[in-house]
N, C-alpha and C positions, 0 to 999 in steps of 0.2 A: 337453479336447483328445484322450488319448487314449484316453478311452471312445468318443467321434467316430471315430477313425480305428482300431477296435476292430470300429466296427458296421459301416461301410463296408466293411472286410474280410473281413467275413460276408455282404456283401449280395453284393460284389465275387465272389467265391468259389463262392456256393448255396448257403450253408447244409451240412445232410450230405442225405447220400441215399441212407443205406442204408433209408429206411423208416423207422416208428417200432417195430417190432420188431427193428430192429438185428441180423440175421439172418449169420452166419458160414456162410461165409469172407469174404464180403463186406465185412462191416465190421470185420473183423478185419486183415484184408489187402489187398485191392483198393479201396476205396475210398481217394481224396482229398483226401476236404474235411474238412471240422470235428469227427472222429467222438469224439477225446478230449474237444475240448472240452464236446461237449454230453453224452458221456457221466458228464464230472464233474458239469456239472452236476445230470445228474438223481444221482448218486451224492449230493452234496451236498442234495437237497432230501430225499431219502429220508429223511435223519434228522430234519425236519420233522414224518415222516409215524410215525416211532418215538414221537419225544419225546411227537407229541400221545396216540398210542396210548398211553402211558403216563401220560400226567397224567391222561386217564380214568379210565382201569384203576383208580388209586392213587385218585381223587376218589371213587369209585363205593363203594371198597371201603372206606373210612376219613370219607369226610365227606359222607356223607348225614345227611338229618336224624333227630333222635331221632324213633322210631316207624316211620321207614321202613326196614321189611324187605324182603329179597329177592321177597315175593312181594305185597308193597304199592308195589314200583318202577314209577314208568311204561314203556309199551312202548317209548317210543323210548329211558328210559336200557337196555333192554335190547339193543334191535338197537345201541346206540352203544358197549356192550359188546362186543355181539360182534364188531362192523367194528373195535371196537381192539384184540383177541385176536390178528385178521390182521393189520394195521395192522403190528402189533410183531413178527410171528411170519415173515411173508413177506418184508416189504420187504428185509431183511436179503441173501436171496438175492438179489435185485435186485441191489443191493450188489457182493455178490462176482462175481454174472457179469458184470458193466459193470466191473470190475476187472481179469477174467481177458480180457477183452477189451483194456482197454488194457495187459495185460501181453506179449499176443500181438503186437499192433501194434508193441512199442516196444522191444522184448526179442525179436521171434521166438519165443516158447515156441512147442512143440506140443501148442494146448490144444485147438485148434479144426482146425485147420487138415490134413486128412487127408493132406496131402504132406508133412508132417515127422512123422506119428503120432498126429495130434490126429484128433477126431470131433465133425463139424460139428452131429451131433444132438443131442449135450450139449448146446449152448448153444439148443436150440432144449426142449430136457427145462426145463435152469433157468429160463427165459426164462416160462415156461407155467405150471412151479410157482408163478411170485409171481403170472401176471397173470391166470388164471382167477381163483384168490380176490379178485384187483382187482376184479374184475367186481363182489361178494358186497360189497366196500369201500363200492363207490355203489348197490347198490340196497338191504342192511339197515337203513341211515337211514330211505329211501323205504319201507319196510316199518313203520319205527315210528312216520312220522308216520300211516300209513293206522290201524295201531291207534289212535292216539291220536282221529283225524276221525270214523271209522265210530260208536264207540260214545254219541261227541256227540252224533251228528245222527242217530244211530234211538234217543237216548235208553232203552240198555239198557246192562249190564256187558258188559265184553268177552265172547263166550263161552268158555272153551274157556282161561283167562289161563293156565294152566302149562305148555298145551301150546303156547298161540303162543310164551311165553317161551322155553321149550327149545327150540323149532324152531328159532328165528334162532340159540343153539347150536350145533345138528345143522348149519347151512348153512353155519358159519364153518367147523367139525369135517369135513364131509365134502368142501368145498368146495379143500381140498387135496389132495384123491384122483382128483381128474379130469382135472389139466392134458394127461393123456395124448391126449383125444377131440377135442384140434388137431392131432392127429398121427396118422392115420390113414390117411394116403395120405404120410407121411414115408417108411414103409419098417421103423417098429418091428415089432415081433414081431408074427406076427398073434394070439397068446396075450396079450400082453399087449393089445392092442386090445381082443380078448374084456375084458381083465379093465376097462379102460377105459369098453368100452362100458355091463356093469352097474356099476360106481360112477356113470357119469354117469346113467343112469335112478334109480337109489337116492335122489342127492342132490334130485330131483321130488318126494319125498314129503316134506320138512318146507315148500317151499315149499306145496305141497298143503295141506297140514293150515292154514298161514295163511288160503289163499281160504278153507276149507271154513270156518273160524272168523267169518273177514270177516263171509261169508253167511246162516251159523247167527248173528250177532250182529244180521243186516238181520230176520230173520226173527220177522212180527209184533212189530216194533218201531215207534215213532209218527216216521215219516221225515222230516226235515224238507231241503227239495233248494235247501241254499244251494249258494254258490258252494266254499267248501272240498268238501264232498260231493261236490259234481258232478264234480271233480277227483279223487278219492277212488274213486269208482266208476267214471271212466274208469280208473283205474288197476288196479281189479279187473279188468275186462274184456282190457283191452290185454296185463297183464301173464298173464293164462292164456291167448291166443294164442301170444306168445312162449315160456311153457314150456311148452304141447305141442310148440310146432314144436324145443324145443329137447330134448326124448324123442325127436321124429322125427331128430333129428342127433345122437342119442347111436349109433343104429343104423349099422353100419360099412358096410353096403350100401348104404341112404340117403347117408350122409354123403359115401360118394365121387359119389354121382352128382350130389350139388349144389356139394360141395366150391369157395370158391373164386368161387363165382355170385351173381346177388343174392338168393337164399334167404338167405344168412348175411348180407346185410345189413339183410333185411326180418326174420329175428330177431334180430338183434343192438339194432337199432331198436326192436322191439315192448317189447325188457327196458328199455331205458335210457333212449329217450325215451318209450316207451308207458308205461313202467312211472316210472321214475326222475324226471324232467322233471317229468311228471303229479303224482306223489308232492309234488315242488317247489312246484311252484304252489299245489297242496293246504294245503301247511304253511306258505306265503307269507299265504296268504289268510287260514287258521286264524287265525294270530299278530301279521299285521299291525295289527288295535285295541292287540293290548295291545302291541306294539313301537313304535307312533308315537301312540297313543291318538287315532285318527283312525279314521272308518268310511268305507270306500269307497264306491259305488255297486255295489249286491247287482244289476240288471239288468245293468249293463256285466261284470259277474263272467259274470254266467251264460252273457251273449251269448260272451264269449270262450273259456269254459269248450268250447261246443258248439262254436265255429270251429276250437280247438284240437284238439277229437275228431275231426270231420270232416275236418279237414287231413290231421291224422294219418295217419288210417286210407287216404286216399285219394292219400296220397303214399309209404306202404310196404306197403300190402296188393298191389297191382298188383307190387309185385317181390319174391312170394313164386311167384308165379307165372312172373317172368323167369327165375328163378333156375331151376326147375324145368323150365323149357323150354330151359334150355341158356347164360342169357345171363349170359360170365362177369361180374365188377367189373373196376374197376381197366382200361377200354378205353373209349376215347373215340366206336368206330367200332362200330357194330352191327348185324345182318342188319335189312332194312326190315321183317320179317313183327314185329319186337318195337317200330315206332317207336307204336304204338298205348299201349305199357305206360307207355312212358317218358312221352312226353307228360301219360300221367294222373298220375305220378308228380310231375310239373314241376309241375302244377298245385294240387296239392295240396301241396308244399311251399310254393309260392306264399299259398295258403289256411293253411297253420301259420304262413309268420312275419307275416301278420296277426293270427293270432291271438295269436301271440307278444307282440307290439307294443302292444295295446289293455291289457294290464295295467301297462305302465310309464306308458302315458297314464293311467289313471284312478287310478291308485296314487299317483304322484307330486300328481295334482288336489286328490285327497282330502287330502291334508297340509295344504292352505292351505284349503280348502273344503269340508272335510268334517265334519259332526256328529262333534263331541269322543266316546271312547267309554269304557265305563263299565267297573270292574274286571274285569267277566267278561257282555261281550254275548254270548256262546256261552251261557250257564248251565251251565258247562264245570267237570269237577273237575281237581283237581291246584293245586297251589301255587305257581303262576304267575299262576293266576286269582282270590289272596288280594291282590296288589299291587295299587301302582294303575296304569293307563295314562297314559302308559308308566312304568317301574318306575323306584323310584329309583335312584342309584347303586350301593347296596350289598342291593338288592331287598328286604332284610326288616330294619323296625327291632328285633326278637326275632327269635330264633331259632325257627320253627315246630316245632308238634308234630302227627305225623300221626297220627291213630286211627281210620281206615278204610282200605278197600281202595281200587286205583285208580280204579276203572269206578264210583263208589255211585251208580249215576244211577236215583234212584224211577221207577214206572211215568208216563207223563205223557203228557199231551191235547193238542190240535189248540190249544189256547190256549193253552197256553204261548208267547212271545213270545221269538222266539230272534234275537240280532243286534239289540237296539232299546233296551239298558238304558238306565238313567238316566246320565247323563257325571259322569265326579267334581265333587266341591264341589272349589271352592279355598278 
């Protein structure tokens, strides 16, 4: 009863509305509605997001298996490293400014608030410290399943493994140095903008060096264009649209003239659903055999694959273009000479969440209907691919021991049969 009459009074009410960037004075002072409450909340989930970071951290470091060493890890316990480096290091600030906010509101202090001596920028400084590296939060995953997909499916060693390792490092490391380059039409220093502007082209180079490894990993290697793959190399593509355009918005004269438009939508999109999303499905698809030991339909993958690139591109490319002609976000009403962009935009989001769609239907098919699959249909290395499909509760009856690198993947032919093994014995 009164959780019921709890929700009602948030429906009653609106919710908050200061934004989800909870922006002062605003939500410090002016606003009405819920801004404590949600901001406990998220204060409260935060430490969800500590704890997990540290039960990695501490797994990573203490209970790996004998034989795996630091540079025998897979890419993605790396990138899950480094998303829990920030995970534990950022969220904390989160934390105190969702704090000093409801201290303001409930107390009057002057934290924020420039009529009693407060500075409304601070909160918009802390605010940026924790949520640019959020950003680095959700795409480092997506970065370790594409290592993990690439070297399967061109059947070669990662290239380049020390240096992708360190890279997703350098982007936890650097990726704290930039929250400044949301703030470039705030009013900060223009020196510090300068120093803003080169950190944020700096932190281009270790994602850089991942594509450049990607690529040098495809190179004369025996390709094989499943459906994880296909997801894998839209992900390469997509995700180096959006960091050029996101070099292009490191620059302080670029960045005020799109500021605010849908440029920063159409990259903000290329990273996280071109890139992140992409990455998703990718690793959905990888690990589906051996998480339900079922094979799906490899045509319906691929058809989705391609409706999901094509959506894509055809629902955020068209407002790289608005942005730069002028057309801000966040406005319902817009000059007719832009209803051409939009349109293509409508329609092509239209075309993504069919594409979206077609893998819940043939994923969930394949459970009841699909060829049982065999410990390792990829001919996949890593010690996931030792269990069976799907694993048992406690995944290994010994303890494994590793005595190779991660990538061993020998030179191999057009006949090798990838996706088709035998299904286990019972």
């Amino acid at each position: 009863m009164t959780g019921g009459l709890f929700t009602l009074g948030v429906i009653i009410i609106g919710g908050v509305d200061t934004g989800w960037t909870f922006y002062t004075p605003y939500s410090s002072t002016y606003a009405n509605t819920w801004v404590i409450l949600a901001a406990t909340g998220i204060f409260i989930n935060g430490f969800s997001s500590i704890a997990t970071g540290l039960n990695f951290i501490v797994s990573i470091h203490l209970l790996r298996a004998p034989g795996l060493t630091w540079f025998r890890l897979p890419m993605f316990v790396w990138t899950t490293y480094a998303t829990s480096l920030i995970m534990v290091l950022a969220t904390p600030v989160l934390a105190v400014t969702l704090g000093l906010v409801a201290v303001e509101r409930i107390f009057g202090g002057g934290i924020f608030d420039p009529a009693i001596g407060g500075d409304p920028l601070l909160f918009q400084h802390l605010f940026w410290f924790y949520s640019h590296p959020a950003v680095y939060i959700m795409i480092l995953p997506g970065m370790g399943v594409v290592s993990e997909i690439v070297p399967c499916f061109a059947r070669k060693p990662l290239f380049g493994y020390g240096f992708v390792a360190m890279s997703g490092l350098a982007i936890a490391a650097l990726g704290f140095l930039v929250w400044g380059h949301h703030m470039f039409v705030s009013g900060q220093s223009i020196y510090a903008g300068l120093l803003f502007s080169f950190l944020s082209m700096l932190v281009a180079i270790p994602s850089a060096v991942k594509v450049f490894n990607w690529t040098a990993t495809l190179y004369k290697g025996t390709i094989f264009l499943k459906t994880p793959m296909l997801y894998a190399m839209g992900f390469i593509g997509l995700f180096t649209i959006g960091g050029l355009t996101g070099i292009s918005l490191a620059s302080i004269g670029f960045d005020m003239h799109v500021h605010d438009t849908y440029f920063i939508v159409a990259h903000f999109h290329y990273i996280m659903v071109g890139g992140m999303v992409m990455a998703f499905l990718g690793g959905v698809h990888f690990w589906w055999p051996k998480m339900t030991g079922a094979i799906y339909s490899e045509w319906w993958g691929r058809v989705s694959a391609l409706i999901v690139f094509l959506g894509f591109n055809l629902a955020f490319f068209p407002q790289f273009i608005l942005g730069y002609l002028g057309n801000p976000r966040r406005y319902h009403a817009y000059a007719e000479g832009f209803q051409v962009f939009h349109i293509m935009s409508t329609l092509g989001a239209s075309i993504l969440g069919i594409g979206y769609l077609l893998p819940l239907g043939y994923l969930l098919w394949s459970l009841k209907y699909g060829r049982r699959a065999s410990r390792n249909p990829w001919q996949a290395t890593g010690l996931e691919w030792t269990t069976p499909s799907p694993p048992p509760t406690h995944n290994f009856g010994e303890t494994p021991t590793v005595t190779g690198p991660a990538y061993d993947y020998p030179p191999a032919h057009r006949e090798l049969v990838i996706g088709e093994g035998e299904p286990e014995k019972n």
